[in-house]
N, C-alpha and C positions, 0 to 999 in steps of 0.2 A: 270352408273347412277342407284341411287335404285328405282327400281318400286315398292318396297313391303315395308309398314313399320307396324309393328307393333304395334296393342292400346299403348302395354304399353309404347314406345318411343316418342308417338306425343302427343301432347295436340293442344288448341286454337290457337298458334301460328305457326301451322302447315296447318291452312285453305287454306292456297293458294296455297299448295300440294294436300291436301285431304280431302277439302270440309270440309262444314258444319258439315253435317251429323258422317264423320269421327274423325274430329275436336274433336267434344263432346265426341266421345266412349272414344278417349284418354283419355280426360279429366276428365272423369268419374273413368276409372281405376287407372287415377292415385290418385284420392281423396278414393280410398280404397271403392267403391262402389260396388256393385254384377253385372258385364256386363259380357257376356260370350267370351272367347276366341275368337279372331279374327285378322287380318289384311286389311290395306286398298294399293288395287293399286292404284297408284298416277293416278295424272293429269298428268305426262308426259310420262306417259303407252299410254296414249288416243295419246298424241301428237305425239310422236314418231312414233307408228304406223300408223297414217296420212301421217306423213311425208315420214315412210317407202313407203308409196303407191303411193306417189306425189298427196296427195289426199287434203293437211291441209290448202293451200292457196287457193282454188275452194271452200271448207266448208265454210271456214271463209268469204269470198266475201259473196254468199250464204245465211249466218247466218245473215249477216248483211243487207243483199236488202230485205230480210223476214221481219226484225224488221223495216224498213224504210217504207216497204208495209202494216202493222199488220192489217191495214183495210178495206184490201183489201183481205178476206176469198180465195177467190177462187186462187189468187193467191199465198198464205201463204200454202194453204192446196198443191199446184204444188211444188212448193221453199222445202216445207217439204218432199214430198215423192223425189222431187231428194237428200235432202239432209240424208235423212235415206238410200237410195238404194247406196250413195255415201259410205259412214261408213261400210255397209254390205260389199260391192266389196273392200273397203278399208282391211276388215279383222286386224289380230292380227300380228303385228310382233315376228318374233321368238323369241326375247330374251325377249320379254315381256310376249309371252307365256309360257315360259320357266320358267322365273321367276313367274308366276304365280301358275303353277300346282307345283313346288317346294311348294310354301307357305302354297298351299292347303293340299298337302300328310302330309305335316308337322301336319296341325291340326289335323287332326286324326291319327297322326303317323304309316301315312304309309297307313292305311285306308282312304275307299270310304268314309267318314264320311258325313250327311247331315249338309247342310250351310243352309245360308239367303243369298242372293248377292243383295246387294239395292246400287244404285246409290247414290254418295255424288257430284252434281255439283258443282264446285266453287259458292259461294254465297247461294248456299244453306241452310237450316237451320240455317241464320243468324240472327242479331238482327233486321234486317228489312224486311226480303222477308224470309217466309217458305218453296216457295217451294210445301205445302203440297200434297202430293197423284201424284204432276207435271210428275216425272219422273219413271221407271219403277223400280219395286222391284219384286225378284223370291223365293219363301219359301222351304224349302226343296231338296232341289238341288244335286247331289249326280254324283262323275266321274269324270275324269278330263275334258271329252269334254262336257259337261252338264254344268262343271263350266264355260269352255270359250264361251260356248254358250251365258249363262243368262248375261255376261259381255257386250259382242257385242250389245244385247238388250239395257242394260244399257245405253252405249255408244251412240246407234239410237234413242233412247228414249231423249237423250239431243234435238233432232230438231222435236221435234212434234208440231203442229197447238199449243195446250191446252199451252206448254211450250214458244213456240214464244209469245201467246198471256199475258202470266204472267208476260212477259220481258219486254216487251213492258209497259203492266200495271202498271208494279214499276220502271220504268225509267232506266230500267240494260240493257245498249247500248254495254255494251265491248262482247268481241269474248269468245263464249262457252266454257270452257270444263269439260270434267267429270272424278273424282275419283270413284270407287269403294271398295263398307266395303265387305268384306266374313269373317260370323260372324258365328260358332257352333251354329246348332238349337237347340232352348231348347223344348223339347217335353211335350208341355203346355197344363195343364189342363184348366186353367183360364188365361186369358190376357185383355189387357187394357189401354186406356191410363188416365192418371193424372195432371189435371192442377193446378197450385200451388199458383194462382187467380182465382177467379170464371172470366173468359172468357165474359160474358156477360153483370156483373155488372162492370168489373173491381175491385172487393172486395179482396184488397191483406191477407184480414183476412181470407176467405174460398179458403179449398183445394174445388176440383170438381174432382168424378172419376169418370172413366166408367169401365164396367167389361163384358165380354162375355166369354160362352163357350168356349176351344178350342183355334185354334189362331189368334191373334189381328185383322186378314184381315181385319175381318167382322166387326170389330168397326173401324176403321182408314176409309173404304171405305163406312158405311153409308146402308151395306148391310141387316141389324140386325138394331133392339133398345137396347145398354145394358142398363143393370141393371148402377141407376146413382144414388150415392151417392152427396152430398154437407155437407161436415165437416168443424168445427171449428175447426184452429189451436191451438187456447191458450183458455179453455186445450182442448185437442184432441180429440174432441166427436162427433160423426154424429149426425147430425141432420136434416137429409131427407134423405130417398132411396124410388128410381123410380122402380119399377120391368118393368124385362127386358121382350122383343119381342123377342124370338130369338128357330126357328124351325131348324135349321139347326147349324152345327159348320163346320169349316176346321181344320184335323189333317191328322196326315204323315198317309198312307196307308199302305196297306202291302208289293206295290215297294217301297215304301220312299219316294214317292211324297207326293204331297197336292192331301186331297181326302176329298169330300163333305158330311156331315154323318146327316143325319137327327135325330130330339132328340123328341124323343117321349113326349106328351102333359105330362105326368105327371113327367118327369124329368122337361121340359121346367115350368112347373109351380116353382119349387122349388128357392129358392134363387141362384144365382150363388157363391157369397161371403159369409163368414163367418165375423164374428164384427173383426177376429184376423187377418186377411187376410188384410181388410180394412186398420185396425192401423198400418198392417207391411206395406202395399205401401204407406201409407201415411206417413209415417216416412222415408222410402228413399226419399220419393220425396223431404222433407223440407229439408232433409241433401243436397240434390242438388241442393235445391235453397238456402241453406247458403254458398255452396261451390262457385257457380257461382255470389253470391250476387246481382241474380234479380229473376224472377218470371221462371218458368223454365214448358214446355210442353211436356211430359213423356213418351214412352210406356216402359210399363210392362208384365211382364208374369209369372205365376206361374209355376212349373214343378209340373211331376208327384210325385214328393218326399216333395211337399210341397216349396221347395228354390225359394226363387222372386230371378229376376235377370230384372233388368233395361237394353230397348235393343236400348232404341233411347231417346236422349235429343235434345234440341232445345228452343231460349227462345222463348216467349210468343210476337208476334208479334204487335197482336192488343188488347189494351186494354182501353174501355170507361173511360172517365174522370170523369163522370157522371154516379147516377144508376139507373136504369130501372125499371119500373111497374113491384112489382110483380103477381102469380096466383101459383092459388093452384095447377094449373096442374104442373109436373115435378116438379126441385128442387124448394125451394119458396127461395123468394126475400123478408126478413121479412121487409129492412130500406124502402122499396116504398108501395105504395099504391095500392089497386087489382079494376082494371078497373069493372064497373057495368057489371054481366052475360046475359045483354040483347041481344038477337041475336046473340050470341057467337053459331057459326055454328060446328066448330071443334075445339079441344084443344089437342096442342103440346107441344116440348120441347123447348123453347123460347133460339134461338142458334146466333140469331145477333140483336142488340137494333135498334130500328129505330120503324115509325109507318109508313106503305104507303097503298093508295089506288090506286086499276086499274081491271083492266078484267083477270077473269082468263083464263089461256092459259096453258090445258092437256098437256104433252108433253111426250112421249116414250122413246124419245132416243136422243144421242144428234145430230145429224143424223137429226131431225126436228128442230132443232133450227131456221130457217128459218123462222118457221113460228110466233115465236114470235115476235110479234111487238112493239117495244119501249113503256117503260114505264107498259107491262102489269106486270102480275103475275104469274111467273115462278110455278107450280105444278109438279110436279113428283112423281114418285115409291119413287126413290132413285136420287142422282145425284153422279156425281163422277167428278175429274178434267176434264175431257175433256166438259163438259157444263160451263166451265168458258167463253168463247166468249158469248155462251146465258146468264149465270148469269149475267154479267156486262151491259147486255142489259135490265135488270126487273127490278121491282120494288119492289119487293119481290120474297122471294123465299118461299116454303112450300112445303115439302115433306112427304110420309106415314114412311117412316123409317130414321135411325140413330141416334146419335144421336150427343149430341150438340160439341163433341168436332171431331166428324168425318172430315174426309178432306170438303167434301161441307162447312159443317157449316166455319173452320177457314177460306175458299175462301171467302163466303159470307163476313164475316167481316173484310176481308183485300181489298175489295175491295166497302163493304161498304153497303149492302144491305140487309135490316133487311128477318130474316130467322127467321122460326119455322121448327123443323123435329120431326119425330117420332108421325105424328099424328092418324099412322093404316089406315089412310079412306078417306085420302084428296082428292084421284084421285073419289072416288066413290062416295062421298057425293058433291064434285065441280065438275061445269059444264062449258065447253066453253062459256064465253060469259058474266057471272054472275060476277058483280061488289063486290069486297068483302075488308075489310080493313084487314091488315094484320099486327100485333101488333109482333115486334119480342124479345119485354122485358119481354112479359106476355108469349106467348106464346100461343096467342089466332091470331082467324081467323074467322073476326066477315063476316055478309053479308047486304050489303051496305057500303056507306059510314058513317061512325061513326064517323068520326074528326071532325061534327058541333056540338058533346057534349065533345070533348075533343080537348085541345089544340093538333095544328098539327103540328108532330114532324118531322122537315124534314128528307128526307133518309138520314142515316148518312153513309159516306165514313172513310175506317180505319184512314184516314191522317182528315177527317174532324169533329171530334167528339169536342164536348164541352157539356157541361152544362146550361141545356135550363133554369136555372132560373136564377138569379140575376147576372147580370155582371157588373164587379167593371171598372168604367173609369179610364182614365189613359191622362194624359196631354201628353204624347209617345204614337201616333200613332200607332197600330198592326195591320201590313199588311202579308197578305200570297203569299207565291211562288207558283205557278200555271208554271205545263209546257203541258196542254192538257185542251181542252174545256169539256172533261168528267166530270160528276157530279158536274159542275160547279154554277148546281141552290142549292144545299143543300152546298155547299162551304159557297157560299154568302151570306144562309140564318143565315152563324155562325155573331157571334159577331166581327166582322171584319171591319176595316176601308179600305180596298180595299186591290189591287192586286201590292203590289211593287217590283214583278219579274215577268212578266209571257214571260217564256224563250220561244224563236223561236222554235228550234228543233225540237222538235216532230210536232207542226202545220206546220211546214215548208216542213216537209217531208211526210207528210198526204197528202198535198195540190199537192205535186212533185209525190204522188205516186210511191217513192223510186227511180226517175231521178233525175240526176244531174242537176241544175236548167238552167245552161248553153245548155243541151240538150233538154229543151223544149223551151226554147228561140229560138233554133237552127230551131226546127219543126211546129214554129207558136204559140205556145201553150200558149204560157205567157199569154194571155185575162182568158185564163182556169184558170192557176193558181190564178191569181189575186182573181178571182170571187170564187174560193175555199176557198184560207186565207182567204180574207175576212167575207167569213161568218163564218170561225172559231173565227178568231177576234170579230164579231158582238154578236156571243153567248155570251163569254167573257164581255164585254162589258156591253151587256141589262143587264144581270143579277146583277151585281153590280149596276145597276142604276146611280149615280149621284159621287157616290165614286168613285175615281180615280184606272185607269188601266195603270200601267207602262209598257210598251212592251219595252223588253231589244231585240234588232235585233240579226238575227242570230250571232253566236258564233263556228258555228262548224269550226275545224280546217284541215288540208289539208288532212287527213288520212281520216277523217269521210268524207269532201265532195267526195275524191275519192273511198271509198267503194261504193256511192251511184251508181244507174244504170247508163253507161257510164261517169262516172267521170273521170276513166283512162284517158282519153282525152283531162282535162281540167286541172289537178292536179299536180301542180310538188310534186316530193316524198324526204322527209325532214328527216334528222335524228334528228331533232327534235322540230315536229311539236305545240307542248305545249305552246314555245316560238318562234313559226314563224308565215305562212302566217295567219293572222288572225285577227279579228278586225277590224279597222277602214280601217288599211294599207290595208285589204283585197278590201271596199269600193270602194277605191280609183284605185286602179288596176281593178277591177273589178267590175267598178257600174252598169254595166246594170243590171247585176242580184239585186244590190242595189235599181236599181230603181224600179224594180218589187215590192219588198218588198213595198217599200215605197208608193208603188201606190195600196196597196191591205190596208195598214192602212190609207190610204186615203180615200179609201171608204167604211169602217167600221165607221170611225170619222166624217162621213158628219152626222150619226145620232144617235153618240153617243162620244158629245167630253169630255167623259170623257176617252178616251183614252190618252195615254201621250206615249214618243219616248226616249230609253237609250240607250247609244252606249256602247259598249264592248269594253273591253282590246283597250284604252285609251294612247299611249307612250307619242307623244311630241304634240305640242302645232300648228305645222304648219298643221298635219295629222289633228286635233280636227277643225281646221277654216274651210278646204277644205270639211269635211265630215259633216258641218253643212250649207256648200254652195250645195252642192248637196239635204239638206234636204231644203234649201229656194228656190230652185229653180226647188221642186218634185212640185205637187199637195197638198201636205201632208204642207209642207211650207208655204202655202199660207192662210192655215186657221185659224181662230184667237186663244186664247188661248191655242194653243200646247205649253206645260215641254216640254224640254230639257234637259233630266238627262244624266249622263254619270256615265259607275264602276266604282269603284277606286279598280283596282284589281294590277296596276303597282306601283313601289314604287315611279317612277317619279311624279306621282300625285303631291307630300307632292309640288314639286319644284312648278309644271305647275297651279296647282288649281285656283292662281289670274286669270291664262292668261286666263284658260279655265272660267271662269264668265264673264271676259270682254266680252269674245267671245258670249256669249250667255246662258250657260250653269247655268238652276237653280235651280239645282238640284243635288245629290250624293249620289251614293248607294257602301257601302263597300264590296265589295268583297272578305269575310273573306279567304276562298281555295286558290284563286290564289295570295291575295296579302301576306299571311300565305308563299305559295309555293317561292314568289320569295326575298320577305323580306331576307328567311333565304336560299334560296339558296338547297332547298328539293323540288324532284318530289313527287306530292302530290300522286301520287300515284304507291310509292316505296315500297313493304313491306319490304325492305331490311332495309330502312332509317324513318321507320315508325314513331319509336320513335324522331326522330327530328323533326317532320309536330307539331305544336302546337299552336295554335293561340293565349294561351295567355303568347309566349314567350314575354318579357319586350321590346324587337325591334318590335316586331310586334304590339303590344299595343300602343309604345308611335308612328307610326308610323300611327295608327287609330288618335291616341286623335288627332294629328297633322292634319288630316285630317276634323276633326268636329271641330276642333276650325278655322280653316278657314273660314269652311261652314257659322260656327256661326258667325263669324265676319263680312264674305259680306252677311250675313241675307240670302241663300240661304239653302233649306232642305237639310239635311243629314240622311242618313237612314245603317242598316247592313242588309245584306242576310245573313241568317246564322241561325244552331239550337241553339248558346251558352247561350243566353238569356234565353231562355226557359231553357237548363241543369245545367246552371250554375249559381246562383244568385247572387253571386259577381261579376260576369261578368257582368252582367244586371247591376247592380247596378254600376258599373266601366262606364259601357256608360252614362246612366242616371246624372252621377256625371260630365261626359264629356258635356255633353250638346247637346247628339243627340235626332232628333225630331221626329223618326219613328226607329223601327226595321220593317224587313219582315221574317216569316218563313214558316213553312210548316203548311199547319192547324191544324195536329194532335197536334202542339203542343202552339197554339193558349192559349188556358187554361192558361199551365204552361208560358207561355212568358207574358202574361196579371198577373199575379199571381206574377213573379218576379219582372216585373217592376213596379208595382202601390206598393208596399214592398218597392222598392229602391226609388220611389219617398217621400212614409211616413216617411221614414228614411230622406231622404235631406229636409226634410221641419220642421220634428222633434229636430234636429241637428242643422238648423237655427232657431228658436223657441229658442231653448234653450242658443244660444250662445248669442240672443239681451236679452236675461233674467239674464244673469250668469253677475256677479259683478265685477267692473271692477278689487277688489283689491284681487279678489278671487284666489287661486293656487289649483291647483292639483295633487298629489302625482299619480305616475305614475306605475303600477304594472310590474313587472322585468318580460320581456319575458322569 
């Protein structure tokens, strides 16, 4: 097996070997870009040596009761340190140590040479989850046992509290593991990173850089304020620089470590960057985001002889749909408007859009996060990943250093939470206690409440951004997928016709506190659960008000319910679970735990029947009667107005759909993945077979329309889960023409899915318009494809 591959062997299609992070280096080098020498150990370095130790099936359990627990701290921060102390005793197997110090001598041929060793998780610097600052990275590093050290790190650093709690927060349930990059250090005067969108406005016409002394630590972690330009691409000119905060740098010492060097007031006054410096990182960076053909999030570094060399890509994760108030503090925002300077208390660098008020809440370290209490105002020095548990608990965030593209700031915005950093003096000039509004578009930090002179912007979540002014209706329904009652009141504040997925999973296993639902039934506990869901349901719920909440029942299948605490007991084990125990069949074999369910959305619906009930993975037609007799004969059954919706994730659907209406069913929500997955006969999640998964193969299309022209015919709704709508506008427009009556997708993408289809609708009504006007005796010459 090879554990070592080289940048210039792997590209993108190598992720699922060597991560994100390593993913791009390739990618980079191979587009002829300046990244320095290096190699990545695979992810089956990690696994191997697991396995070597009998250690990778105890992790993985492990890995997965943490993510089932995530909120439950005290126990996630135990689950962690067994599963770090696991990895440690687990150690390095020999042939992967072996291969690894080979790869290393090689880089410096034959020399002690210094490295970077940064972690590449699987999933890592993806197109939807960064990752950012999550996992460990070591600068400098020098020796062969030095190198297997900072690896091992790596490796423990995959099961950390800050990393559980990320997993959890972007819905990434599969089992860990981690690649590692060991990359030549470049002996850097200047570093930095570069976003190839302004991050805040989402402006894909402004680059954004940052620039510090020395090496990048100290801007990635938020430790320093760099020096921050905002340029225009076409043509290539700056037009704003921020000067930098920065007393200190990190460079290799004179063992070859990282050593901390203080920069005396009258260097630190000087500029960091030169206008030539600027144009040259900002010209690799656009080649990379033409190379990649999207928006692309950078670090850089100069050496001592003047050469950039690009050290980490990744795209651009979250970006506003909508653009933000600007202010004269940090870079300006010229398309918005500069909120009035009245009680503007302190002024930063406006690093996540949102406007919120609450108390502010000092905070040291993340060691105190405790003490904040929901909904306040995060303040700090600095933050860094490990206060993401507290960040996703605020209401803002506001710090004296960083700066907007540092790790805090992208957490902040991937999870949704308008942020200012870099204000010098927020800890010193804010008090416990004091009520302050916190503006993260301007970059201001007013005191009191100030949203009774301006409209109030609700928090914005990275998946929940839109555009607070005009929204164009649509005869097509746009509903959102919801799988957590987290920031579920700024969800619903968006322009949303309600919730037409909001999957069990995650509530389910919140409420089970990572047991298997069979083992709390076992020990009395079911009254507990109920009265748990249900008030997750009820959040859910109130906050959409009168708009309909589809709750699709659990889904999970034999492997997930048996990871959970004591499942082994109740789970037979399947070679393959995808297409087995699951769904409705599951019900039926197993309804007590059904009835549980059904008795916790029973008393969330007694005071709020905008709740509604869809059943999963759907085969035949006697399973669909029996498991709508179990729901007439819950509590849940008995109350008036409950939908009835069912997936259509099976392809038997197209046959059963009359039977499943007679039956009750008035309702249809397409389930693009699995009915995609079994249509064509592809594990959907195969990278081997990746390129077959395609949903809009012409079988799988006509096997949808067949599905909404049913709908449409017994007049019962049809809707799709899925992002194509939103990515795709001939897709959108292909349903619209089909005659379905809702899509549902994720909110981030709410906008663009409202945007395609009210387009595909002006087109069918333009197009009929035109055909009752066109002549009967008229022809049309037809343009030769």
């Amino acid at each position: 097996m090879d554990f070592v591959l080289d940048f210039a062997g792997i590209g993108l299609g190598h992720a699922s070997a060597v991560g994100g992070k390593g993913a791009n280096l390739g990618e980079l080098t191979s587009a002829g870009l300046p990244v320095p020498p290096g190699f990545v150990l695979t992810a089956d370095a990690f696994t191997a040596s697991m396995e070597h130790a009998g250690k990778h099936a105890e992790l993985a359990e492990r890995h997965r009761t943490a993510l089932a627990a995530a909120s439950d701290q005290r126990r996630v921060d135990d689950l962690c340190r067994q599963m770090a102390s696991t990895v440690e005793a687990a150690g390095m197997a020999s042939e992967v140590r072996h291969s690894l110090i080979r790869a290393y001598r090689a880089l410096g041929h034959g020399a002690a040479t210094p490295v970077a060793v940064r972690s590449s998780a699987i999933g890592e610097d993806g197109a939807d989850a960064s990752f950012a600052g999550m996992n460990r990275s070591f600068t400098n590093v020098s020796g062969d046992d030095d190198v297997v050290a900072a690896v091992r790190q790596c490796w423990a650093s995959l099961f950390s509290p800050r990393v559980i709690a990320y997993r959890h927060q972007s819905g990434l349930t599969g089992d860990a593991a981690m690649a590692v990059v060991v990359q030549t250090m470049v002996s850097a005067s200047t570093s930095g990173i570069v976003f190839t969108a302004d991050p805040v406005t989402g402006d894909p016409n402004r680059i954004v850089l940052e620039a510090v002394r020395g090496q990048g630590e100290t801007a990635v972690s938020g430790a320093v304020t760099p020096e921050t330009y905002l340029i225009s691409k076409s043509p290539l000119s700056i037009e704003h620089r921020t000067d930098a905060q920065q007393d200190f740098q990190i460079v290799a010492g004179d063992d070859g470590h990282d050593n901390r060097e203080i920069i005396p007031p009258e260097a630190a006054a000087q500029r960091v960057l030169d206008d030539r410096d600027v144009y040259a990182v900002a010209e690799l960076a656009i080649q990379a985001e033409q190379h990649y053909r999207r928006t692309q999030d950078l670090e850089w570094a100069i050496d001592r002889d003047g050469a950039v060399w690009l050290v980490q890509s990744r795209p651009i994760t979250t970006l506003p749909t909508g653009r933000s108030s600007a202010s004269a503090a940090g870079p300006p925002r010229p398309d918005g408007p500069t909120p009035a300077p009245t009680r503007v208390t302190i002024r930063g660098l406006p690093a996540a859009p949102g406007l919120a008020v609450g108390r502010v809440r000092i905070l040291r370290s993340p060691a105190d996060g405790h003490r904040l209490e929901d909904g306040e105002v995060l303040v700090a020095s600095m933050t860094d990943p490990d206060w993401l548990p507290t960040i996703r608990r605020a209401a803002a965030l506001v710090t004296d250093r960083g700066g907007i593209t540092c790790h805090a700031a992208i957490v902040a915005r991937e999870v949704g939470v308008p942020c200012v950093v870099g204000t010098a003096d927020a800890t010193v000039k804010l008090n416990d206690g004091m009520t302050v509004t916190v503006d993260g578009g301007s970059g201001s930090v007013v005191t009191g409440d100030a949203t009774s002179a301006a409209p109030r912007t609700p928090r914005r979540h990275a998946t929940a951004g839109h555009d607070s002014g005009y929204t164009e209706s649509t005869a097509t329904k746009i509903y959102v997928n919801l799988a957590s009652a987290d920031r579920v009141d700024e969800i619903a504040a968006a322009p949303v016709d309600g919730v037409g997925l909001l999957r069990a999973e995650f509530l389910l296993a919140e409420a089970l506190s990572g047991r298997h639902p069979r083992a709390v039934i076992a020990d009395g506990s079911g009254a507990d659960f109920v009265a748990r869901m249900s008030e997750r349901l009820t959040r859910v719920a109130a906050a959409f008000g009168t708009r309909p909440v589809v709750y699709r029942t659990t889904d999970f299948r034999s492997n997930e319910f048996r990871n959970l605490e004591g499942g082994a007991a109740y789970e037979p084990v399947e070679r393959n679970p995808m297409i087995g125990f699951r769904g409705c069949y599951r019900y039926l074999k197993d309804p007590a735990v059904f009835d549980l369910e059904l008795a916790a959305l029973a008393v969330a619906r007694e005071q709020h029947p905008n709740l509604h009930v869809m059943l999963p993975f759907v085969r035949t037609g006697w399973e669909l009667e029996r498991c709508l007799e179990l729901i007439d004969h819950s509590p849940l059954g008995r109350q008036r107005g409950l939908h009835r919706w069912i997936m259509a994730e099976v392809p038997s659907v197209v046959h059963w759909l009359p039977a499943y209406i007679d039956a009750g069913v008035d309702g249809v929500s397409i389930g693009s993945n699995d009915l995609t997955q079994l249509v064509l006969g592809v594990d959907r999640d195969s990278e081997t077979c990746a390129e077959l998964f395609d949903a809009s193969d012409p079988a799988v299309v006509q096997t949808m329309a067949a599905i909404i022209a049913i709908a449409r015919d017994r007049g019962i709704t049809s809707s799709l889960c899925g992002q194509a709508p939103s990515t795709d506008p001939a897709f959108a427009e292909l349903l619209v023409q089909m005659g379905i009556t809702s899509i549902s997708v994720l909110p981030d993408a709410v906008d663009a899915a409202r945007r395609h289809i009210a387009c595909a609708e002006r087109r069918l009504l333009t197009d009929a318009a035109l055909a009752s006007r066109r002549p009967r005796s008229a022809t049309f010459a037809r343009s030769p494809r």
